[in-house]
matplotlib code that plots the C-alpha trace (Angstrom):
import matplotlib.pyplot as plt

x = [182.9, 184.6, 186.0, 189.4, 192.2, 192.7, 196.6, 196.5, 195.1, 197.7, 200.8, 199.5, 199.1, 201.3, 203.3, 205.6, 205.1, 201.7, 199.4, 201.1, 199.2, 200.1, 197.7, 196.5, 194.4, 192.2, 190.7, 191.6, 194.8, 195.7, 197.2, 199.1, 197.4, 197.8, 194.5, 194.0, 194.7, 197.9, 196.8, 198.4, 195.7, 195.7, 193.2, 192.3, 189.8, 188.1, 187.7, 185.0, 186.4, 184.3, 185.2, 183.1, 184.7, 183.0, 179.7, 179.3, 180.2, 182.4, 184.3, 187.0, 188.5, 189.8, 192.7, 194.2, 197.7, 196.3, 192.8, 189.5, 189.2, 186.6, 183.8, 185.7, 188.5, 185.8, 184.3, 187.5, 188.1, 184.2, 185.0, 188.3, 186.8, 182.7, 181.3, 179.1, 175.7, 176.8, 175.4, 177.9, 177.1, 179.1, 177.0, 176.9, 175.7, 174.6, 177.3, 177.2, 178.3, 181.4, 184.6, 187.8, 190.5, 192.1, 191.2, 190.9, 189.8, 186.4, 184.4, 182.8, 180.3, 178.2, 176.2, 176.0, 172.8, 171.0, 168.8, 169.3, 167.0, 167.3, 165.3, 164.3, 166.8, 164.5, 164.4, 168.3, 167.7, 167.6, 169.4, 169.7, 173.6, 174.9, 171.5, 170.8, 168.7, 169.1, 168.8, 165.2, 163.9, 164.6, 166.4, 169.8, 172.7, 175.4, 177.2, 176.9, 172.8]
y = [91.5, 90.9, 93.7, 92.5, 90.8, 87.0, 86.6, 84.1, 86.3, 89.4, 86.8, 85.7, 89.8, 90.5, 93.8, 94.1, 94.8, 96.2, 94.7, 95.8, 96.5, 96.3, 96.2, 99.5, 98.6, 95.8, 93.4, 95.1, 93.6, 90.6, 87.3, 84.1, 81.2, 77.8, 75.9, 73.5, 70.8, 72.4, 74.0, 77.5, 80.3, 83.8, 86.1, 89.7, 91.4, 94.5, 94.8, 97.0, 100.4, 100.2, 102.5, 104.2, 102.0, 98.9, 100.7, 99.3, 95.4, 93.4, 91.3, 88.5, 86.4, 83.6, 81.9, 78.4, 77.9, 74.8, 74.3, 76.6, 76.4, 73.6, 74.4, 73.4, 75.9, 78.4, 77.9, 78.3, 81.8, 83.0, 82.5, 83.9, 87.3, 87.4, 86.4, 83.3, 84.8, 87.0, 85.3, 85.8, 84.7, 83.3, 84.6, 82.5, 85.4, 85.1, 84.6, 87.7, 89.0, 86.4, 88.0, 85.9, 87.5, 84.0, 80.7, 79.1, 82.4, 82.1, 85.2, 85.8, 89.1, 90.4, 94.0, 95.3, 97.0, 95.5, 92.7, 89.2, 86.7, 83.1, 79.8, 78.0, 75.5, 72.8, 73.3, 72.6, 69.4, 68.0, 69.4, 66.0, 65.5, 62.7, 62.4, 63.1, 61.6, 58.9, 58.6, 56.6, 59.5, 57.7, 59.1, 56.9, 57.7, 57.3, 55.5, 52.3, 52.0]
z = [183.3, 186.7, 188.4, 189.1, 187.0, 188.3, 188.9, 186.4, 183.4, 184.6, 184.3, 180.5, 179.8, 176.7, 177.7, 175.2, 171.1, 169.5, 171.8, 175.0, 177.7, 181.6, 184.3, 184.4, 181.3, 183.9, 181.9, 178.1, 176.7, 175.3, 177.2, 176.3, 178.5, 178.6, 178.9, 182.0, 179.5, 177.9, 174.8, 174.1, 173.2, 172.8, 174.0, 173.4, 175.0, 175.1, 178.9, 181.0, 179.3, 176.4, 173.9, 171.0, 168.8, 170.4, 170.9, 174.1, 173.8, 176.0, 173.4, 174.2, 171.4, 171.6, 169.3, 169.3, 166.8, 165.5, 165.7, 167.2, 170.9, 172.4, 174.3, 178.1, 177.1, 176.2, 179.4, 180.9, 179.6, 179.8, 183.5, 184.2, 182.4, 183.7, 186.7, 186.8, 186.8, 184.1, 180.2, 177.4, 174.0, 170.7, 167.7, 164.2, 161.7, 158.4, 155.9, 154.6, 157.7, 158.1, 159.4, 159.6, 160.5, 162.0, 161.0, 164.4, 166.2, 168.1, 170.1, 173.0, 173.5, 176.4, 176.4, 179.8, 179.2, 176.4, 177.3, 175.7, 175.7, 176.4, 175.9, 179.4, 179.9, 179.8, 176.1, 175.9, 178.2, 182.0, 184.3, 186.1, 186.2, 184.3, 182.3, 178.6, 176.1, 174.4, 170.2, 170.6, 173.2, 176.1, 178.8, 179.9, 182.3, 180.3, 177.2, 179.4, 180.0]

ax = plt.figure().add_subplot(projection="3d")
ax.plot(x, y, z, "-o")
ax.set_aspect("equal")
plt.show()
C-alpha cells in the first residue's frame, strides 16, 4: 500500500459516526469519493496497520448506492491506495464461501508477504494498444476494421 494519504482520499475520510477515523489512522478508514465520472462510492479499507484480525491482508472495499463498481472505478481506487508495481487481486471463491454483506459491494486484497502468482500476460492478450482479437481469431484495431 502507498505510504502516504493522497489529499484527495484524506478529504473523502469519514471522521465523524462509527467509522470515524482522522488521519492519524493513514490509509485505514473509510472515505466517501466521487468517481472521475461522478458516481458516489464508499470505501473502507484496512490500511498498512494490519491487525491480527486481518491476519495480515490489505483489504479495501468498495461500495456503489446503486449498482457494483466497474472495472475503471476499480482501477481508480486500486491506485489511489497501492503503488503501480504493487498486484492486488479481487477473488471469486466458491459459493460456499459467499459473503454479502452489501449487494453492490466489491473487494480488493493484497498480502505483503505471501507470494501470488500470475499468468504471463500474453495469455490475457497483446499488449499492442488499441489491438484485441477479433471473434474469428483474427486480430483487428478496433470495432471499425
Amino acid at each position: 500500500m502507498r505510504k502516504r494519504v493522497e489529499l484527495q482520499l484524506e478529504d473523502a475520510r469519514v471522521t465523524t459516526g462509527h467509522m470515524r477515523s482522522d488521519e492519524s489512522y493513514g490509509l485505514m478508514g473509510a472515505f466517501r469519493l466521487i468517481s472521475p465520472k461522478g458516481y458516489d462510492l464508499f470505501v473502507v479499507s484496512s490500511g498498512t496497520n494490519p491487525s491480527p484480525e486481518g491476519q495480515g491482508w490489505e483489504h479495501v472495499s468498495v461500495a456503489g448506492n446503486s449498482r457494483c463498481p466497474n472495472w475503471p472505478e476499480m482501477c481508480w481506487i486500486k491506485n489511489l491506495f497501492w503503488e503501480p508495481h504493487e498486484m492486488v487481486v479481487q477473488y471469486h471463491p466458491p459459493e460456499s464461501e459467499y459473503v454479502n454483506c452489501h449487494p453492490y459491494c466489491l473487494h480488493l486484497w493484497r498480502h505483503p508477504t505471501l507470494p501470488f502468482p500470475m499468468p504471463p500476460s500474453l495469455l490475457v492478450g497483446p499488449k499492442t494498444v488499441g489491438r484485441y482479437w477479433g471473434g474469428g481469431g483474427e486480430t483487428t484495431s478496433g470495432p471499425e476494421s
